[in-house]
Backbone as a chain_set.jsonl record, in Angstrom:
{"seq": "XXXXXXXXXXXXXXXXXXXXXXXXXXXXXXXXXXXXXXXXXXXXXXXXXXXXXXXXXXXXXXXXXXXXXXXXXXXXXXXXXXXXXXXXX", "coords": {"N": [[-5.519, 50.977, -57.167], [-3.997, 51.335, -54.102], [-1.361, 49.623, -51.92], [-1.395, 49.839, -48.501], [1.553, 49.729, -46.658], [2.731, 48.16, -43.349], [4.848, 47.846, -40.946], [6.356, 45.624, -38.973], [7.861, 44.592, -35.919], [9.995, 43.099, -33.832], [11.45, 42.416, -30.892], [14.985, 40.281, -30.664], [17.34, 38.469, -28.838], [20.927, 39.099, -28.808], [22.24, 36.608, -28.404], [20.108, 34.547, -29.461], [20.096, 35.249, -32.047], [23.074, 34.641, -32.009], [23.578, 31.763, -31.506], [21.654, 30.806, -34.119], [23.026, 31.622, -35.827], [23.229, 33.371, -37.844], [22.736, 36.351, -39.374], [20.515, 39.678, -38.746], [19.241, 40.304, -41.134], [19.229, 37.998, -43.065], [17.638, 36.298, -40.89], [15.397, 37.284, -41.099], [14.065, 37.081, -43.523], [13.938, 34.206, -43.049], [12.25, 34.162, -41.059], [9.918, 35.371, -42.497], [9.143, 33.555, -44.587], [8.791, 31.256, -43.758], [6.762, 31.854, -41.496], [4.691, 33.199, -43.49], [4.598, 30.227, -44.448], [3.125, 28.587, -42.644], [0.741, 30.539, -42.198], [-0.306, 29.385, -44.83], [-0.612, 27.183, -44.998], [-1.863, 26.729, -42.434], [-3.956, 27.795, -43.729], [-4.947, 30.388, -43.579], [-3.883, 32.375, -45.021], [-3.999, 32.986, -49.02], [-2.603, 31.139, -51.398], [-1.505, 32.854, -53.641], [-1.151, 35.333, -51.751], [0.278, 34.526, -49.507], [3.034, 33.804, -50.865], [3.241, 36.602, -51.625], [4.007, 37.591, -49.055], [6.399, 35.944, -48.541], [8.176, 36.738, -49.476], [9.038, 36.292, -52.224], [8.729, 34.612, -55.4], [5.757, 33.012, -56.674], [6.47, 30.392, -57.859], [8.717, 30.165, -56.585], [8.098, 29.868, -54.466], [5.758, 27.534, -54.086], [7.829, 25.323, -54.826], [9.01, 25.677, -51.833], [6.699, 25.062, -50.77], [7.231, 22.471, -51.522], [9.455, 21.544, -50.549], [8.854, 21.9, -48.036], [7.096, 19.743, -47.428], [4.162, 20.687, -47.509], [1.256, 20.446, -48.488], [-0.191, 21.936, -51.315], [-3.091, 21.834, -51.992], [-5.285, 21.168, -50.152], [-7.806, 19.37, -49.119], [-10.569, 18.037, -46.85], [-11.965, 14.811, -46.607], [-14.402, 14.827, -47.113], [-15.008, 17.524, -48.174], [-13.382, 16.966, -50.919], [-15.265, 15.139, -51.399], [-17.73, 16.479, -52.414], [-16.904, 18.719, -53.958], [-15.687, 16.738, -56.119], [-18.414, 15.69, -56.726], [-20.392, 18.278, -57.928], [-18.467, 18.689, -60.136], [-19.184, 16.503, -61.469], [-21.955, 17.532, -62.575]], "CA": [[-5.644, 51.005, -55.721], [-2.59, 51.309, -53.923], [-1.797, 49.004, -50.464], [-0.189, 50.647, -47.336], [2.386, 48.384, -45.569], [3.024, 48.144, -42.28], [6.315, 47.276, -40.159], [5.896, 44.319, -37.344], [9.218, 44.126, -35.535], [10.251, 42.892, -31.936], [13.639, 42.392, -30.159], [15.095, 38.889, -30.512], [18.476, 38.946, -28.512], [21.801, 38.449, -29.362], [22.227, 34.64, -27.888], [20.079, 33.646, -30.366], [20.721, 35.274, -33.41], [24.485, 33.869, -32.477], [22.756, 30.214, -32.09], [21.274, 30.333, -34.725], [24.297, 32.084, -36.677], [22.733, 34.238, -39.127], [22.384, 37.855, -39.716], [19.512, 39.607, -38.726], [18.738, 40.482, -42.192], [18.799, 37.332, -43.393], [16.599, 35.53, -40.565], [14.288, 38.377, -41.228], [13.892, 36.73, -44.412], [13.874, 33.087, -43.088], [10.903, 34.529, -40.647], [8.816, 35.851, -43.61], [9.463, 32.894, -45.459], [8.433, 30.576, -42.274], [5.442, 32.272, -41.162], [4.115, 32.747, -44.835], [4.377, 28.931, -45.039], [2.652, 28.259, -41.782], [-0.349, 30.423, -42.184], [-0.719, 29.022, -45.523], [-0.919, 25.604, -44.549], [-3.259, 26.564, -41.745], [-5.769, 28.261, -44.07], [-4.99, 31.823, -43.189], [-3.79, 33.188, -46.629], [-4.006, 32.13, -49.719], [-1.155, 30.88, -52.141], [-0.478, 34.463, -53.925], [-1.256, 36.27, -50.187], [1.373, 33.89, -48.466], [3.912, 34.099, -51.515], [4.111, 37.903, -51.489], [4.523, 37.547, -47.714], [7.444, 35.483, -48.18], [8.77, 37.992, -50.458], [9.518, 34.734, -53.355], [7.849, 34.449, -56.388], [5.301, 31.433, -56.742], [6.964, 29.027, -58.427], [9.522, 29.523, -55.235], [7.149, 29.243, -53.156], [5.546, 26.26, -54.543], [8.938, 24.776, -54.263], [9.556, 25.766, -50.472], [5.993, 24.216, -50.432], [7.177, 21.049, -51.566], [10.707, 21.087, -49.577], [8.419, 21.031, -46.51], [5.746, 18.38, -47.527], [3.101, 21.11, -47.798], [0.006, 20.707, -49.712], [-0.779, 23.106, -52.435], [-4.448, 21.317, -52.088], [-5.539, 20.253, -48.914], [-9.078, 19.034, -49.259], [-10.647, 16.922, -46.351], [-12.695, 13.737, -47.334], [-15.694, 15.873, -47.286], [-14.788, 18.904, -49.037], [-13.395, 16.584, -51.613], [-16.589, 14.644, -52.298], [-18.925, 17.493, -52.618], [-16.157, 19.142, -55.059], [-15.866, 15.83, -57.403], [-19.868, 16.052, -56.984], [-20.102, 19.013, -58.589], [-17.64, 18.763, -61.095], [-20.282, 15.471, -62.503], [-23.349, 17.951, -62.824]], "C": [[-4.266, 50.697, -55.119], [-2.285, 50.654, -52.456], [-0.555, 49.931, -49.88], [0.414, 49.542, -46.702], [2.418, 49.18, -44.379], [4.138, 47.53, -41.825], [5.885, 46.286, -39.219], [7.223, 44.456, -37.342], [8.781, 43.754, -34.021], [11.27, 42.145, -31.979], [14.062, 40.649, -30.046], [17.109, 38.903, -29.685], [20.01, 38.286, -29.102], [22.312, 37.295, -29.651], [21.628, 34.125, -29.164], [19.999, 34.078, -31.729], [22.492, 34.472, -33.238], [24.385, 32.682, -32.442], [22.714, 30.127, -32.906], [22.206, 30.39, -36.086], [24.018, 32.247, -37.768], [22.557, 35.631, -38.45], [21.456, 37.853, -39.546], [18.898, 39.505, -39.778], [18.174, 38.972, -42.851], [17.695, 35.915, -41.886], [15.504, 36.03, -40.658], [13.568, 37.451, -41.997], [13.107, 35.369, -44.297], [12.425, 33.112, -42.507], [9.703, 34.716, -41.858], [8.112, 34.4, -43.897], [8.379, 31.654, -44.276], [6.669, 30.947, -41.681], [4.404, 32.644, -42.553], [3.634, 31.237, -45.176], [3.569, 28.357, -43.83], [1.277, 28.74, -41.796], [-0.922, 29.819, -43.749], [-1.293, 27.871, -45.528], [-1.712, 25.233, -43.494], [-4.625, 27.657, -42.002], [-6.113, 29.546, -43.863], [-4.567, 32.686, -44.122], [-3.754, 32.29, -47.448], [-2.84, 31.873, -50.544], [-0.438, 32.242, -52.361], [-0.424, 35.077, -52.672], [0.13, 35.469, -49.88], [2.851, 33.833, -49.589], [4.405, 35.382, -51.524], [4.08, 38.006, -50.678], [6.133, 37.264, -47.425], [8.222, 36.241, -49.077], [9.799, 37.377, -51.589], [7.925, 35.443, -54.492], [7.18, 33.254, -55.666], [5.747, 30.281, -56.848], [7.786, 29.008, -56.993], [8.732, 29.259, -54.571], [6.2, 27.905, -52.849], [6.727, 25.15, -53.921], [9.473, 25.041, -52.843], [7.944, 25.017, -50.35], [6.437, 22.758, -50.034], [8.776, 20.551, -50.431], [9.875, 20.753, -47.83], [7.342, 20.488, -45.841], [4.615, 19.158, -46.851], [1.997, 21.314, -48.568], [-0.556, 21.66, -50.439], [-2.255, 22.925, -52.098], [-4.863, 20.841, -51.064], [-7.316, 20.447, -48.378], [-9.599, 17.982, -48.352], [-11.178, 16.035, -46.971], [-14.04, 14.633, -47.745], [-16.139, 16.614, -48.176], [-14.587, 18.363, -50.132], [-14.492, 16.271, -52.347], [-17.28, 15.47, -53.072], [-18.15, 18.433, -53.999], [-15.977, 18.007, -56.365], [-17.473, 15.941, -57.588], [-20.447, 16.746, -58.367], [-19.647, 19.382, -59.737], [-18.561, 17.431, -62.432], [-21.618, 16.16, -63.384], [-22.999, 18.382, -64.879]], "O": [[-3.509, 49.872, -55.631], [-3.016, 51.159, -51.604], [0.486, 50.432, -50.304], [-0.191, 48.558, -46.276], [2.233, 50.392, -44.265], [4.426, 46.499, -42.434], [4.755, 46.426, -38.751], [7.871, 44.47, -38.389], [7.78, 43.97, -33.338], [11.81, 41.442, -32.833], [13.394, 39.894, -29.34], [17.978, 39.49, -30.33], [20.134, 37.214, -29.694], [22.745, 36.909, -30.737], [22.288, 33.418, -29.925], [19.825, 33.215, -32.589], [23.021, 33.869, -34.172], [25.051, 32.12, -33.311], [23.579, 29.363, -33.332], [22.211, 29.618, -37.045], [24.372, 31.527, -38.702], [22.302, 35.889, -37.274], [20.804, 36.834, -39.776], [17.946, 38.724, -39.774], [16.986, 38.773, -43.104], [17.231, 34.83, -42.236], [14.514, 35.37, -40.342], [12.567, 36.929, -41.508], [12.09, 35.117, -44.943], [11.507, 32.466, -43.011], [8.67, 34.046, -41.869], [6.96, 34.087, -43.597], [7.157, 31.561, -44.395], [5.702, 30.192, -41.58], [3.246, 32.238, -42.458], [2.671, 30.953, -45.889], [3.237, 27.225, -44.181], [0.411, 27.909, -41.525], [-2.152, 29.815, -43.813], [-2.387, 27.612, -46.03], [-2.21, 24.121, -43.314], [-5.562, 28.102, -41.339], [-7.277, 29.943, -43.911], [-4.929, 33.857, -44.006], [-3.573, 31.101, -47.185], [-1.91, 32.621, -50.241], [0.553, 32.722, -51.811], [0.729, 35.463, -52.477], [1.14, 36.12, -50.146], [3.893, 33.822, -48.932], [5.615, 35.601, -51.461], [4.102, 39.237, -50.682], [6.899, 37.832, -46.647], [9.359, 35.769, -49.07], [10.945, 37.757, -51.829], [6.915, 36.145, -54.425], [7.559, 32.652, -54.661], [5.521, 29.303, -56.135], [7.633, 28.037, -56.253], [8.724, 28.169, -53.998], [5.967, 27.391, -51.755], [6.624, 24.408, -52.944], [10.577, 24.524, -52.67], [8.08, 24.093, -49.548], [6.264, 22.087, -49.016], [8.98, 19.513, -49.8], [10.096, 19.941, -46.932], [6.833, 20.519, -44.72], [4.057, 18.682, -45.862], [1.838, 22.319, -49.26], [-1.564, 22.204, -49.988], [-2.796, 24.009, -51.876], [-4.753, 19.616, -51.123], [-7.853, 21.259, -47.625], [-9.286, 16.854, -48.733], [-11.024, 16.196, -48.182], [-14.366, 14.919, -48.897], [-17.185, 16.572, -48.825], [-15.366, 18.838, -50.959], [-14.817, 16.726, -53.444], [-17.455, 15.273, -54.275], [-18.853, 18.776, -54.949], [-16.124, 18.412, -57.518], [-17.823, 16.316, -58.707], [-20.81, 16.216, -59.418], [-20.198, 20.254, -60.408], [-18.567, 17.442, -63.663], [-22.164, 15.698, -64.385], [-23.916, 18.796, -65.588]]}, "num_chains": 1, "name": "protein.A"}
């Protein structure tokens, strides 16, 4: 089965690519990378989904996890219990 991509762009102006003082190319990147790690951490893809977003392997992405004190596992009290539960039967 073969996936179709799609393009997302929109105009960010010069000012602040020279702020921020990077190439577009590479904030392209930093974007991916950024918004990959944001919906991951709010539950909107899952590890591999939000890794080939950020266009990293796992293991990097793991590691950009941990550079910005993101939980691989993020289980409330709740969800926890009922999962150790489970795991007794």
């Amino acid at each position: 089965m073969s996936m179709q991509n799609t393009t997302i762009s929109f105009d960010i102006s010069s000012d602040i690519l020279s702020a921020l003082n990077e190439e577009p190319e590479e904030l392209s990147g930093h974007m991916r990378l950024w918004t990959a790690l944001m919906l991951f951490k709010n539950h909107k893809l899952t590890f591999g989904s939000a890794a080939e977003l950020a266009g990293v392997s796992r293991q990097e992405f793991l590691l950009e996890l941990d550079k910005q004190k993101i939980d691989l596992i993020n289980y409330s009290p709740t969800d926890l219990s009922i999962e150790m539960n489970s795991l007794k039967r």
